[in-house]
N, C-alpha and C positions, 0 to 999 in steps of 0.2 A: 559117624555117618559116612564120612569121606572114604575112610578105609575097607567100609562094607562095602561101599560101590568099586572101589578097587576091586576087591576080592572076585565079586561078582562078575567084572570085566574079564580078568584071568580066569576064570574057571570057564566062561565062553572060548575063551581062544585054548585052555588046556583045563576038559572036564576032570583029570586022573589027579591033577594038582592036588598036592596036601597044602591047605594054606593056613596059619592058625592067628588068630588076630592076640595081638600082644600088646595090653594097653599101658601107659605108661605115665604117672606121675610126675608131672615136670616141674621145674621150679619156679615157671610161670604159674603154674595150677596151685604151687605151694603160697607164694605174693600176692595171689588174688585174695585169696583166703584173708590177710591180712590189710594188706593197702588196695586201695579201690583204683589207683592209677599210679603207672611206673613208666620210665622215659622208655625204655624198650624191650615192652613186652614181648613183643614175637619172638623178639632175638632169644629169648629163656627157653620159651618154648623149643625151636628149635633147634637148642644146645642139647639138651638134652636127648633128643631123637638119632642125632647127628652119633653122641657118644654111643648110643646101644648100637649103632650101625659100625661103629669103629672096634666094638668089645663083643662082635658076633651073636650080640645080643637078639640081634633082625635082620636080617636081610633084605628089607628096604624101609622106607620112610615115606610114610601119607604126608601130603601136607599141601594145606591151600597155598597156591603160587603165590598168593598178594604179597604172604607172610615173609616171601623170597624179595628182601630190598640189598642186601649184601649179597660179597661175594661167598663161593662154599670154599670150603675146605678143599687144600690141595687133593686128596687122596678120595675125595666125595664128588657126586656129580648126579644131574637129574639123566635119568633112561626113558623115563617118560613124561608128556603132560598129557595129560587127556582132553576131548573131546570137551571144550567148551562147553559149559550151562549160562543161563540168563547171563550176560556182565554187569545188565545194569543196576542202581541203586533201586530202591523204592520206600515210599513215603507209607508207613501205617500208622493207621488212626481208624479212631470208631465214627469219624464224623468228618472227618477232609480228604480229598484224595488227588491233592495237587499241592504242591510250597503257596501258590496264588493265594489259593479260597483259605489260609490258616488267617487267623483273627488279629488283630494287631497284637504284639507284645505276645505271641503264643510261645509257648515252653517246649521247646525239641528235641529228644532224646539224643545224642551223636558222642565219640567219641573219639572221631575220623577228624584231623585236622581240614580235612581236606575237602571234607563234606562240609564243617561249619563256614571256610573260608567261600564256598562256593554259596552254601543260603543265603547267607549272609549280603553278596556283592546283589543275591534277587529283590530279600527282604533284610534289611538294615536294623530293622525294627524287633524280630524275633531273637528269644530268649534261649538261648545253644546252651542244653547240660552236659557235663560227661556222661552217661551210660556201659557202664558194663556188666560183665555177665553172660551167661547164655541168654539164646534169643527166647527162651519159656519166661528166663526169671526179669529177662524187658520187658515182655508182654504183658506181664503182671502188674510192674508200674506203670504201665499204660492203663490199664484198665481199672487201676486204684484210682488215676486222675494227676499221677505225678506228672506225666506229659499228658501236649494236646497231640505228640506225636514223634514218633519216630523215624531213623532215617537205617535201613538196613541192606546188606547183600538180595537181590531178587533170588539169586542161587540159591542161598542160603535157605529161605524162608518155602522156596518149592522143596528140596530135599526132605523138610522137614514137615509138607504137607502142609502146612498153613492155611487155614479159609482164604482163597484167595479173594474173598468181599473185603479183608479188613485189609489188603495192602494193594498199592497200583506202583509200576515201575517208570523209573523217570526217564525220559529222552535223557541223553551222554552229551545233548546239545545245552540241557540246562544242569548236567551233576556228571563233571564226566569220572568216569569210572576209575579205581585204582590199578598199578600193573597187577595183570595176573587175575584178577576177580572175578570169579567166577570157573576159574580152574582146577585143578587138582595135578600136583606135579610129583613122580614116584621118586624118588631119590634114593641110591647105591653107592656101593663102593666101587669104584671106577675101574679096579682091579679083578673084580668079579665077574667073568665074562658070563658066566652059565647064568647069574640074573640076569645082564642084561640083555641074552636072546630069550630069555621067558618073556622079561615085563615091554621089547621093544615091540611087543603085537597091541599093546593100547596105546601106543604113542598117536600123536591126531597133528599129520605133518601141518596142514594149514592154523591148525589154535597154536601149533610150535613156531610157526612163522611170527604168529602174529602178535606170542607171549614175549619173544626173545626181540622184537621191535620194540615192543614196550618198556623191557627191560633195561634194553641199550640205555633210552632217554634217564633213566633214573640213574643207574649205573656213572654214565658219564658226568651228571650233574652231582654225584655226591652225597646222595640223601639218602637217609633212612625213613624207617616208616612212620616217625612224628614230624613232619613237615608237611604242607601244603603243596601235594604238588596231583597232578591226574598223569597217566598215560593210556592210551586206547588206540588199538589198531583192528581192521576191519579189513577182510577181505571180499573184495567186489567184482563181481565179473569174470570168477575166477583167477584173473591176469595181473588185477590193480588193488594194491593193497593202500587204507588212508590212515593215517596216523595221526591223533591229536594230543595232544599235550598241551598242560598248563601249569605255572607257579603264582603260589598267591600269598598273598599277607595272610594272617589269619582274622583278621577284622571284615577282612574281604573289602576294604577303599583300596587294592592293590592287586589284580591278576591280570598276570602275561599271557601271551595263548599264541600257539605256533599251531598249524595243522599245513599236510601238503598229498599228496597223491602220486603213486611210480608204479611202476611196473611190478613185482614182485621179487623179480631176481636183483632190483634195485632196492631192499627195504631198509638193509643196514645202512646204505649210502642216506637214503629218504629220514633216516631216526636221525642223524648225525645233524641233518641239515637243523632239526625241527630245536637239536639241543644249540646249537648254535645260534637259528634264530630267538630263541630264549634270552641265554646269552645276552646278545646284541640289545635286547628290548630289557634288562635292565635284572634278568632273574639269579642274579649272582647277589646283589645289594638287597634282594628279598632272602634267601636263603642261610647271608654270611650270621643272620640274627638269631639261626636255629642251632649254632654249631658253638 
């Protein structure tokens, strides 16, 4: 889905474009098949895309930014991210449509450390499963009765057209969002000038601003993407960009939360602070337990 909407982008900015979609079996896609949960999956995923890129296999690489918690490859680099969609989470169910109104002891579909650490510090009492798969073959156990609910991408679920009756999306003030979520970031080989003046015509300078805030805060703290941690930046006003960040136990009896607001030309300075307020509030002795 992601990479048809790429295509679709470039073919706006250059209709003559030959562009041919190259799908690719990765050795995430091959683990899944086998084990239902792996310490880092994205990381597979990615390995793989990264090599056809380096074996002129492709000339760039789809990929949702969240999937982006490390650093790339010397000789690899993103040309573009695009044009933010929804960021936020949202909660589906055939019968709830808020964390509040679920029933004592209700069964949650998640798979996101990050999300469970976050329900969790709401309701204490609710029952957090892994979940994975595509979001068709979720829905499916949703609708058998294995969950009373799930917690999915809002991006994710519009791309794919979803009734929007059966999911509602949550304030960032009660589930705040992963880096990156809700994006799509094109990735090159850095060496390659001629892609990247085709693909720098969808780059979306303010979601870039406010992807590369994000990223800072994880980046510096260390983590990958099985940890408890949120990053979200928003720009307001045009001028003032607000960055929130959190680290959390995974029981959720434990989350930190920095958040702070700068000007824009100040955002690296503003991410820096918010890792350090972290930091100081104790988010090193929640983290050192994941490593």
């Amino acid at each position: 889905m992601a990479s048809k909407l790429c295509k679709k982008k470039l073919l706006h900015y250059h209709p003559k474009l030959n562009i041919k979609l190259v799908p690719i079996l990765t050795t995430g896609d091959l683990i899944n098949k086998i084990r239902n949960n792996i310490t880092n999956e994205k990381g597979l995923f990615i390995k793989e895309l990264e090599k056809s890129l380096l074996k002129y296999q492709s000339d760039i690489a789809v990929h949702s930014m969240k999937d982006f918690s490390s650093s790339f490859l010397d000789s690899l680099g993103l040309a573009a991210i695009c044009k933010r969609d929804d960021p936020r989470d949202a909660i589906v169910s055939n019968y709830y449509n808020n964390i509040i109104s679920l029933p004592n002891n209700a069964k949650v579909g998640t798979s996101s450390l990050r999300r469970k650490c976050q329900l969790l510090s709401i309701r204490p009492d609710l029952k957090i499963f892994p979940c994975k798969g595509n979001i068709h073959s979720r829905l499916k156990k949703l609708n058998q009765g294995v969950f009373d609910a799930l917690i999915l991408a809002t991006a994710a679920l519009k791309r794919l057209k979803i009734n929007e009756q059966m999911y509602t999306p949550i304030d960032p003030s009660y589930l705040l969002p992963a880096m990156g979520q809700g994006s799509i970031a094109i990735q090159c080989r850095l060496y390659d000038n001629k892609i990247i003046d085709i693909v720098r015509n969808i780059n979306n300078k303010k979601t870039a601003l406010c992807i590369n805030s994000e990223k800072i805060v994880v980046s510096m703290l260390g983590t990958g993407c099985r940890v408890p941690i949120g990053s979200y930046a928003k720009i307001e006003n045009k001028n003032t960009i607000w960055i929130r960040a959190l680290v959390g136990s995974i029981d959720g009896s434990n989350i930190i939360r920095s958040e702070g607001k700068s000007c824009v030309s100040n955002a690296e300075k503003l991410s820096k602070k918010q890792v350090k307020n972290l930091i100081n509030l104790g988010a090193k002795n929640i983290l050192k337990k994941f490593k």
